[in-house]
C-alpha positions as CSV (number, residue, x, y, z in Angstrom):
1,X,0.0,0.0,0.0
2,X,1.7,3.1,-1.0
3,X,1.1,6.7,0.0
4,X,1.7,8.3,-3.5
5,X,-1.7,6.1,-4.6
6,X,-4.2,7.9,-2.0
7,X,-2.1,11.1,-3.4
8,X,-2.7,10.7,-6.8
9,X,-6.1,9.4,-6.4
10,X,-7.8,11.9,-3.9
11,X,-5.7,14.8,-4.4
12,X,-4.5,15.0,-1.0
13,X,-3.1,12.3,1.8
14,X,-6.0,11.1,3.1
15,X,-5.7,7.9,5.9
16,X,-9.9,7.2,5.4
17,X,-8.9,6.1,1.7
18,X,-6.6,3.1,2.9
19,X,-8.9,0.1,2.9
20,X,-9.5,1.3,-0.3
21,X,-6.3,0.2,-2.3
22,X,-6.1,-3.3,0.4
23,X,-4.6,-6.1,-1.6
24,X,-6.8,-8.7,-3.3
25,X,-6.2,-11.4,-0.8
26,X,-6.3,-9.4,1.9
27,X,-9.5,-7.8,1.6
28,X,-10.9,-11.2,1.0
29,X,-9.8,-12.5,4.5
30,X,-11.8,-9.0,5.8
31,X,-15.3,-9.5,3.6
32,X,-14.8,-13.5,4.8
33,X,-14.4,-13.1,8.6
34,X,-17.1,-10.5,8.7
35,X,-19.3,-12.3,6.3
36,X,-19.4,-15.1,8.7
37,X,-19.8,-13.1,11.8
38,X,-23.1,-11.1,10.2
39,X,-24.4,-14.2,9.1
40,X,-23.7,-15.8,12.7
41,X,-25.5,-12.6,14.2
42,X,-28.4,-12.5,11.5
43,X,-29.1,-16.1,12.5
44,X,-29.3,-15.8,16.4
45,X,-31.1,-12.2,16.9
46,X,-33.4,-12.1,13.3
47,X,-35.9,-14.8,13.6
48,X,-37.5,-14.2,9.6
49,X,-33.7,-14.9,8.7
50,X,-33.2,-18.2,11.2
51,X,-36.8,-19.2,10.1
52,X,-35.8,-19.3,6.2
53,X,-32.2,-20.7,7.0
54,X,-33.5,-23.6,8.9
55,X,-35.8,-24.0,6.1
56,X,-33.1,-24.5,3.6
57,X,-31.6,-27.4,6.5
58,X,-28.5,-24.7,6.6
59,X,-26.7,-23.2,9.9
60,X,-24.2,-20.0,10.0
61,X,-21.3,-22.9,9.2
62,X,-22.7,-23.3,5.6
63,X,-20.4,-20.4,5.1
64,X,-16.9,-21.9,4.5
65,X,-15.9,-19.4,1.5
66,X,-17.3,-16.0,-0.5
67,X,-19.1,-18.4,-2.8
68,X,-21.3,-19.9,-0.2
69,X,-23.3,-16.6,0.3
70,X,-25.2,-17.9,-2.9
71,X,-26.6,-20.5,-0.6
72,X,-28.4,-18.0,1.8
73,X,-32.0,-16.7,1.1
74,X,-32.7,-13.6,-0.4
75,X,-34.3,-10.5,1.8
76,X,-36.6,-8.1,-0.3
77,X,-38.3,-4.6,0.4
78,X,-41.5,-6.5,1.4
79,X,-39.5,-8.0,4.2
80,X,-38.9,-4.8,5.8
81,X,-42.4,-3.8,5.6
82,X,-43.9,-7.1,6.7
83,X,-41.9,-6.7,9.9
84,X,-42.7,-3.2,10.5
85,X,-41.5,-1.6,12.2
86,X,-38.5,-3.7,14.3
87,X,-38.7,-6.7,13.3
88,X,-35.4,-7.0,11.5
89,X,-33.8,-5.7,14.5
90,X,-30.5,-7.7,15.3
91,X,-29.7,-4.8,18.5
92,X,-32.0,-4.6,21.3
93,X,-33.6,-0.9,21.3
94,X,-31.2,0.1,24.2
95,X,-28.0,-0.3,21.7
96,X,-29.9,1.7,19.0
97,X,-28.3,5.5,18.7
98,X,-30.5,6.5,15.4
99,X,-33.9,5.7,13.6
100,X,-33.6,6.3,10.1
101,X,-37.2,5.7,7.7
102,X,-37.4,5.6,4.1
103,X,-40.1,8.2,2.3
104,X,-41.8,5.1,0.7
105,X,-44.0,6.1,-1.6
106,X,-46.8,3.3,-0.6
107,X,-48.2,1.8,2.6
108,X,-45.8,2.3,6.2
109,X,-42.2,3.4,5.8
110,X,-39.3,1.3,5.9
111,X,-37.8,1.8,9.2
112,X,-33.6,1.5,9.8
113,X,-31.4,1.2,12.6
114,X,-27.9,1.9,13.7
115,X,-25.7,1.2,16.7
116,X,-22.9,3.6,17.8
117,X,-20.5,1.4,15.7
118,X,-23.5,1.7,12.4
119,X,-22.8,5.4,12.8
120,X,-19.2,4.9,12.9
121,X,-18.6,3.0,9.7
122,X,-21.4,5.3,8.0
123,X,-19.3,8.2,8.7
124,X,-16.1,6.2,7.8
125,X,-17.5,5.2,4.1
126,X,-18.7,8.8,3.3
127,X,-15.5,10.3,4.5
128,X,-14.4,7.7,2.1
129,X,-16.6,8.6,-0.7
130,X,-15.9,12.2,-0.5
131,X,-11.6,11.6,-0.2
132,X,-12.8,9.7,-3.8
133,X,-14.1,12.6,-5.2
134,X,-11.2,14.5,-4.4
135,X,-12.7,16.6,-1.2
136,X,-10.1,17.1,1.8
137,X,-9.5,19.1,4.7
138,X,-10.3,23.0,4.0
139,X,-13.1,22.2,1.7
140,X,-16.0,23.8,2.3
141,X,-19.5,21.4,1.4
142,X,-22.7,22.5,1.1
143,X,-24.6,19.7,2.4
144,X,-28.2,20.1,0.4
145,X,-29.7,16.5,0.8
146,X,-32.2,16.8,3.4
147,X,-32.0,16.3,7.1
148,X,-34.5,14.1,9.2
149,X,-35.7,10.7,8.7
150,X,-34.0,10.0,4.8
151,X,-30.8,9.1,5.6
152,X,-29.1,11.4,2.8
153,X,-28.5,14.6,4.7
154,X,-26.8,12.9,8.1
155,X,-24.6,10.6,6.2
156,X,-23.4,13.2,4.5
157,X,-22.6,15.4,7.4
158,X,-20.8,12.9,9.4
159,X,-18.5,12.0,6.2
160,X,-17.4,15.4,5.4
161,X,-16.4,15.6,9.3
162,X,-14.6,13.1,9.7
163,X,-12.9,14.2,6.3
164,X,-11.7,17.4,8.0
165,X,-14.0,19.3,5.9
166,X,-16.3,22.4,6.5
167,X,-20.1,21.6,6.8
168,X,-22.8,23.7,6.0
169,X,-26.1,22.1,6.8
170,X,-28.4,24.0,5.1
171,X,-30.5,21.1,4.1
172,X,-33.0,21.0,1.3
173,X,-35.1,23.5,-0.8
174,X,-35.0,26.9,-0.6
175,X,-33.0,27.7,-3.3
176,X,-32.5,31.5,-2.9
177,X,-30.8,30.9,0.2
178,X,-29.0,28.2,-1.3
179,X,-27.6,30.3,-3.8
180,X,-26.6,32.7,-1.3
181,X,-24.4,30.4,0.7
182,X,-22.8,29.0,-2.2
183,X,-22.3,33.0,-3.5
184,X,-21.0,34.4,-0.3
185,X,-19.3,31.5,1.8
186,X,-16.7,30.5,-0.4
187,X,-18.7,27.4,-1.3
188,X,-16.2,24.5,-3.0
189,X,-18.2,21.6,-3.0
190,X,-22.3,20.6,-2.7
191,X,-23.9,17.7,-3.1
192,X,-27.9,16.8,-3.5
193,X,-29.7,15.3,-5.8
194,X,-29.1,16.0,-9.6
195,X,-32.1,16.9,-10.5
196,X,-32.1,19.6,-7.9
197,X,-28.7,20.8,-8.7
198,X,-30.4,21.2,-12.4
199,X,-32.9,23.7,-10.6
200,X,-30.3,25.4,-9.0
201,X,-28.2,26.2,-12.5
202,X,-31.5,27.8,-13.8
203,X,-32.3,30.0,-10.3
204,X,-28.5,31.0,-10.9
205,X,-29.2,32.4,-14.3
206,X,-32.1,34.2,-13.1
207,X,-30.4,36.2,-10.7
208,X,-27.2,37.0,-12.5
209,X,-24.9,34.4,-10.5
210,X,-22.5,32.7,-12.6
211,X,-21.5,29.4,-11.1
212,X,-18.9,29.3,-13.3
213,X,-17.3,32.4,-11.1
214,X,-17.6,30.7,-7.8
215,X,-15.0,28.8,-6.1
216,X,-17.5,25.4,-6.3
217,X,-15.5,23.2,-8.1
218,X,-17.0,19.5,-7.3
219,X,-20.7,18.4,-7.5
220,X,-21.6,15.2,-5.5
221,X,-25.0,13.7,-6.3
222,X,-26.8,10.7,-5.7
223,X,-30.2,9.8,-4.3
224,X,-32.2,9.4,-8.3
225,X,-30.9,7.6,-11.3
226,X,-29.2,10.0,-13.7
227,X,-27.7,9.9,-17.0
228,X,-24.3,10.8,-18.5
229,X,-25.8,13.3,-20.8
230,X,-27.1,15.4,-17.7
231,X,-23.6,15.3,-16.0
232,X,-22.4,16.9,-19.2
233,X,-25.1,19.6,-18.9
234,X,-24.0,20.1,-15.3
235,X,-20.7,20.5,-15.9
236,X,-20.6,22.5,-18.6
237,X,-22.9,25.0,-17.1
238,X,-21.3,24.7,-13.6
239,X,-17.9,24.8,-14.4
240,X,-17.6,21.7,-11.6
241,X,-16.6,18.0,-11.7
242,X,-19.6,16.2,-11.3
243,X,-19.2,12.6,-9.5
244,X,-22.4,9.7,-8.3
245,X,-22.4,8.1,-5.4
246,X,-24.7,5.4,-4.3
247,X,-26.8,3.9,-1.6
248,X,-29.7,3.1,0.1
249,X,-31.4,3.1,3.7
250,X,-31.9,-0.3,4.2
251,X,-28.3,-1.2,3.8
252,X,-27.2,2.0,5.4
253,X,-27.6,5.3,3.4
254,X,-25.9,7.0,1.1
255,X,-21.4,5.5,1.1
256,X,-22.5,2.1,-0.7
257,X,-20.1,3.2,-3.6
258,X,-18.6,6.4,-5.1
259,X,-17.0,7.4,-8.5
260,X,-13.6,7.8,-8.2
261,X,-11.7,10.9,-10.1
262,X,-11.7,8.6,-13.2
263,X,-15.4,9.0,-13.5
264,X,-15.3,5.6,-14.9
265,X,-18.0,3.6,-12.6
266,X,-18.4,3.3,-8.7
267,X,-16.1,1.5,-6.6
268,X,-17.9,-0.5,-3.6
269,X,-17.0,0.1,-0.8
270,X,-16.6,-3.8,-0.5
271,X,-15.4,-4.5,3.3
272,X,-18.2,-3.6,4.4
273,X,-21.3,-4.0,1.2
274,X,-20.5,-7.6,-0.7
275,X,-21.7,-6.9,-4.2
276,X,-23.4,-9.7,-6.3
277,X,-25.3,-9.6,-9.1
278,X,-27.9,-12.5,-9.9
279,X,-30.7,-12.5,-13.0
280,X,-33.7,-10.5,-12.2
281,X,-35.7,-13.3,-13.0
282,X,-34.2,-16.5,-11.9
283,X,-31.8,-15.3,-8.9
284,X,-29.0,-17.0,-10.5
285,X,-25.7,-15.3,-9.6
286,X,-24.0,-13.6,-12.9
287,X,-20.4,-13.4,-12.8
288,X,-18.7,-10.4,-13.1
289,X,-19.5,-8.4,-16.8
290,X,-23.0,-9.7,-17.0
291,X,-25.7,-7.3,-16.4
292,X,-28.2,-7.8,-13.8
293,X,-29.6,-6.8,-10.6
294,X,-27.5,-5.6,-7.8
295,X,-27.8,-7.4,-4.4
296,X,-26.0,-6.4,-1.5
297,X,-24.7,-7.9,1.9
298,X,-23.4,-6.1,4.8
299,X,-20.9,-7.4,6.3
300,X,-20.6,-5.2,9.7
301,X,-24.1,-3.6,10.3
302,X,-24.9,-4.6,13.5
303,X,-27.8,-3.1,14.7
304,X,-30.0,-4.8,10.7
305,X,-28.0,-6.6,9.4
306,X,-29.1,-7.4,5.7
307,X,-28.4,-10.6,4.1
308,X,-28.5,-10.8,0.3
309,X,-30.9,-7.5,-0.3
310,X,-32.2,-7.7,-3.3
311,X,-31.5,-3.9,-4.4
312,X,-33.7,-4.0,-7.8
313,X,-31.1,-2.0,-9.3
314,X,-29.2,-2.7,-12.8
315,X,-26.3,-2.7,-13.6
316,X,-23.0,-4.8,-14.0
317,X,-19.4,-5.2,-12.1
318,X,-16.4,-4.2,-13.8
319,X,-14.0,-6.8,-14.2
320,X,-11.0,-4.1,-15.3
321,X,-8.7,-2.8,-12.5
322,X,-9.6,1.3,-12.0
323,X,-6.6,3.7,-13.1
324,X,-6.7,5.1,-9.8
325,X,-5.3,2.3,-7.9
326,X,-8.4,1.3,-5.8
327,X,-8.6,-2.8,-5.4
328,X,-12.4,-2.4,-4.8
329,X,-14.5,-3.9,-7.7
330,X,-16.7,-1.1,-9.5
331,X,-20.3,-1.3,-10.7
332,X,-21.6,0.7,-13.7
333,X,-23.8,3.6,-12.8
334,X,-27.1,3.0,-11.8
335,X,-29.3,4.4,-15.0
336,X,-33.0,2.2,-14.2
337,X,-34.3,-0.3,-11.9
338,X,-36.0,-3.3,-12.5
339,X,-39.2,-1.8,-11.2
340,X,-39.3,1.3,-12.4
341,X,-40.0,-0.5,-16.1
342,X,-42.7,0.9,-18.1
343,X,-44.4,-2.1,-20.0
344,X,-46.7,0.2,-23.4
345,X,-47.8,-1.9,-26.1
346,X,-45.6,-4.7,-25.4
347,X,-42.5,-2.5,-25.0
348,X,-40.4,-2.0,-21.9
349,X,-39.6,1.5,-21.2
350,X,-37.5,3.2,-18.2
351,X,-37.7,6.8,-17.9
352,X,-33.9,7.1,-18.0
353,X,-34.5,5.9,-21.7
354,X,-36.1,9.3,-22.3
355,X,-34.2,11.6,-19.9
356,X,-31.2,10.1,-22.6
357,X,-33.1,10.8,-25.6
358,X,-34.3,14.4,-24.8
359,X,-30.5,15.4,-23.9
360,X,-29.7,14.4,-27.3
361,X,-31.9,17.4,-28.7
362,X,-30.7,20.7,-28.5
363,X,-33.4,23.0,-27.7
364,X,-34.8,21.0,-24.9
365,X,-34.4,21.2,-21.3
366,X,-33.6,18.5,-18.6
367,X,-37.2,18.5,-17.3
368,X,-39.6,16.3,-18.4
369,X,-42.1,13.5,-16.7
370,X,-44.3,10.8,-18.6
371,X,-47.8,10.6,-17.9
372,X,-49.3,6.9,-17.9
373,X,-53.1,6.5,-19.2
374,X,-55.7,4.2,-20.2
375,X,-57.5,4.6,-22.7
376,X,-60.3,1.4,-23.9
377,X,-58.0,-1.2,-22.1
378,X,-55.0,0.1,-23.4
379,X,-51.9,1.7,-21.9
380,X,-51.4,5.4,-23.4
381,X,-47.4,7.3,-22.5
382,X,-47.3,10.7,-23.2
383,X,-44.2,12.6,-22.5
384,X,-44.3,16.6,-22.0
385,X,-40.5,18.0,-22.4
386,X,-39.8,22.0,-21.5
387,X,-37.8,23.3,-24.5
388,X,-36.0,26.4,-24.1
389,X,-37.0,30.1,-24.5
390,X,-35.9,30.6,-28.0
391,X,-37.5,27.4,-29.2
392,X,-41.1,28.2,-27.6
393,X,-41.4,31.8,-28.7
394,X,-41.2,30.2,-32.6
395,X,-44.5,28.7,-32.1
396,X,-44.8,26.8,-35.7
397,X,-41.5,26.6,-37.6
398,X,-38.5,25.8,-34.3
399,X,-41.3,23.7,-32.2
400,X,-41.6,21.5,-35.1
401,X,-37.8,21.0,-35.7
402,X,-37.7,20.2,-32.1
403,X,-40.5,18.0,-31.9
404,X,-39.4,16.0,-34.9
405,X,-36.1,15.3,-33.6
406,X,-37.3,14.1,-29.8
407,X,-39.5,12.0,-31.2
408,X,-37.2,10.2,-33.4
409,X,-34.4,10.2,-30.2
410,X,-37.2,8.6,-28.1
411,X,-38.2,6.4,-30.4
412,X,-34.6,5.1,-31.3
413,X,-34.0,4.8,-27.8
414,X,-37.4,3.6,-26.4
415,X,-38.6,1.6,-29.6
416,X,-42.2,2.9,-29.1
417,X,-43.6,6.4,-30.0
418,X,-45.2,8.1,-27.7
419,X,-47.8,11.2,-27.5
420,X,-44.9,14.0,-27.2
421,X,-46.0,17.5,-25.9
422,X,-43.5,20.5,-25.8
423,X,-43.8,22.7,-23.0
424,X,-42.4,26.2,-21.9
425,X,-40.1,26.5,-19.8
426,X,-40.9,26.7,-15.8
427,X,-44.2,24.2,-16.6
428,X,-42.9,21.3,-15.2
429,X,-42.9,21.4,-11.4
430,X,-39.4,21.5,-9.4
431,X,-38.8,18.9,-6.6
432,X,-36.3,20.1,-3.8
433,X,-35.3,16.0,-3.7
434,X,-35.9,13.4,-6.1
435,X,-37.6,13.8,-9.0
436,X,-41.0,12.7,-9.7
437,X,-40.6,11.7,-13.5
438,X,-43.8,9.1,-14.0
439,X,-47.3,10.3,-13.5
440,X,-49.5,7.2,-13.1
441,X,-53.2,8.0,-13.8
442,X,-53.7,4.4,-15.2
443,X,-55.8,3.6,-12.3
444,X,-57.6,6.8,-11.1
């Protein structure tokens, strides 16, 4: 393990970063030891997992290499709601420091826990994930995911702390004031969602701040699928490196796994989240190349442990070693999820599909949602798109260029046409988190 490596990687020495370049065979002997002991702990304190383990005839000793975790069930979303609210609880309540709930956008919430040792390797992997994206010591972050029961804007804040870096906690939404801090505090890195960061380039415009003069210099988003094209648009508006990160409460928030300054997928953080990836439809594992959903262990949550969480997620492992140095195995960037398909006519459709298509089309604007109706039994899609200024105000001749374009990109992308409609700009409502892109009215 060499020191020039976290150097060159992170653009400063940062200690955080050294499990991250761990020899091969090493950091084997870590996921195995630790894969065991969850498994051990799952078995004796979570009785849904010693129910279904006993049900397969198997014991915490079936684990005698990495490749045994394929024997061990699956856990799924419904799991966690099905035991609502602490059922999956491996700490009893008095060893629990923090509640965490997920904004689900059905039924009861999903509910996670942590122990003073959860916190303490939360903090460790974002400090992690921001040393990847070459924060340090002296930065200043402006910390816009949102505080309270999602798990983004805590995460976060711990990480950059334990960085050395300077937190401001202003949370999310209001986007004057946000403007204002990054304007007049010497702002040099934020992170939020994309889509928000989107919203915040077009407030800039409006009020004559150029984000381009500011000393931000690094954009760190995560929490919503996005594409390449849009980190493109944000950085050559922003004048900032833009880098994913990825995660999810019931594993243990955002610090899952972070681009690296190579841009070139998401290294796991993989002594503490084993990545596999199996066939959405069979559970088969895939080996390493093969596209497919992402399921996750963790291997030293103690307070809910997850075994073998099926993410929904797609995407693939890279096989290649990463030019930065890291040993930790990278996955390709989340752009859908396995249920967030759109089935029309016969054709499946995800709504990054279109986000990829519209950024294709100069003249439109990275806003957009599809609208889902039925119409005699059938399934109608209709996509409205805010194009820019100088394309609405030619209502006949530059509409129709436009229109003629998107619809081609969507339908070379998508293989389906849909019912496009072209909107001014400021139509489509702004979200201060994720994005809602898909308007079900199928069923109203």
């Amino acid at each position: 393990m060499q020191t020039e490596l976290w150097n060159d990687a992170a653009g400063g020495f940062h200690p955080v970063s050294a499990p991250d370049f761990l020899p091969a065979a090493r950091l084997e002997e870590v996921q195995l030891r630790r894969l065991r002991a969850v498994v051990a702990r799952a078995f004796e304190h979570v009785p849904l997992f010693r129910q279904r383990l006993e049900k397969r005839g198997l014991t915490p000793d079936v684990i005698g290499s990495l490749a045994d975790i394929a024997r061990l069930p699956f856990t799924v979303k419904t799991d966690l709601r099905d035991t609502y609210p602490f059922g999956l609880f491996a700490s009893p309540m008095g060893d629990v420091v923090r509640l965490h709930a997920s904004s689900g956008t059905t039924g009861k919430p999903i509910v996670v826990a942590y122990t003073r040792e959860d916190v303490d390797v939360w903090a460790e992997v974002m400090a992690r994930t921001f040393a990847a994206c070459g924060l340090h010591r002296g930065d200043i972050l402006q910390n816009a995911f949102g505080y309270g029961l999602f798990t983004g804007g805590l995460g976060a804040h711990y990480g950059a702390e334990a960085l050395g870096a300077t937190v401001i906690p202003v949370s999310g939404g209001n986007t004057e004031r946000q403007l204002m801090v990054l304007r007049d505090f010497g702002v040099s890195a934020l992170c939020c969602t994309p889509s928000y960061f989107v919203h915040l380039i077009e407030r800039a415009k409006d009020v004559g701040v150029d984000l381009k003069d500011l000393p931000l210099r690094v954009g760190v988003f995560g929490a919503e699928p996005w594409s390449d094209a849009m980190r493109q648009h944000i950085e050559s508006e922003a004048g900032v490196r833009a880098y994913d990160i990825y995660g999810l409460s019931e594993i243990i928030g955002p610090g899952v796994a972070s681009e690296c300054a190579a841009q070139d997928g998401l290294h796991v953080f993989e002594d503490h989240f084993y990545p596999e990836i199996i066939d959405p439809d069979t559970g088969a594992s895939l080996p390493d190349g093969e596209e497919g959903e992402l399921v996750l262990t963790t291997l030293s949550k103690k307070a809910m442990p997850m075994i073998r969480y099926r993410t929904r997620d797609i995407t693939r492992i890279i096989g290649e070693p990463c030019v930065c140095g890291r040993t930790l195995r990278r996955i390709r960037r989340i752009g859908r999820r396995s249920d967030d398909m759109i089935i029309i006519r016969g054709v499946n459709v995800f709504p990054s599909q279109v986000e990829a298509a519209l950024l294709q089309v100069e003249g439109t604007l990275p806003h957009y949602r599809i609208i889902l109706t039925r119409e005699r039994g059938l399934d109608q899609m209709a996509v409205e798109v805010e194009v820019t200024p100088e394309v609405f105000s030619d209502k006949i001749r530059a509409l129709e260029e436009v229109r003629a374009r998107l619809a081609q990109a969507i339908e070379q992308i998508c293989g389906i046409r849909v019912d496009l409609r072209l909107v001014e700009p400021r139509t489509i409502e702004r979200s201060e988190g994720k994005a809602r892109r898909v308007i079900d009215q199928r069923n109203l």
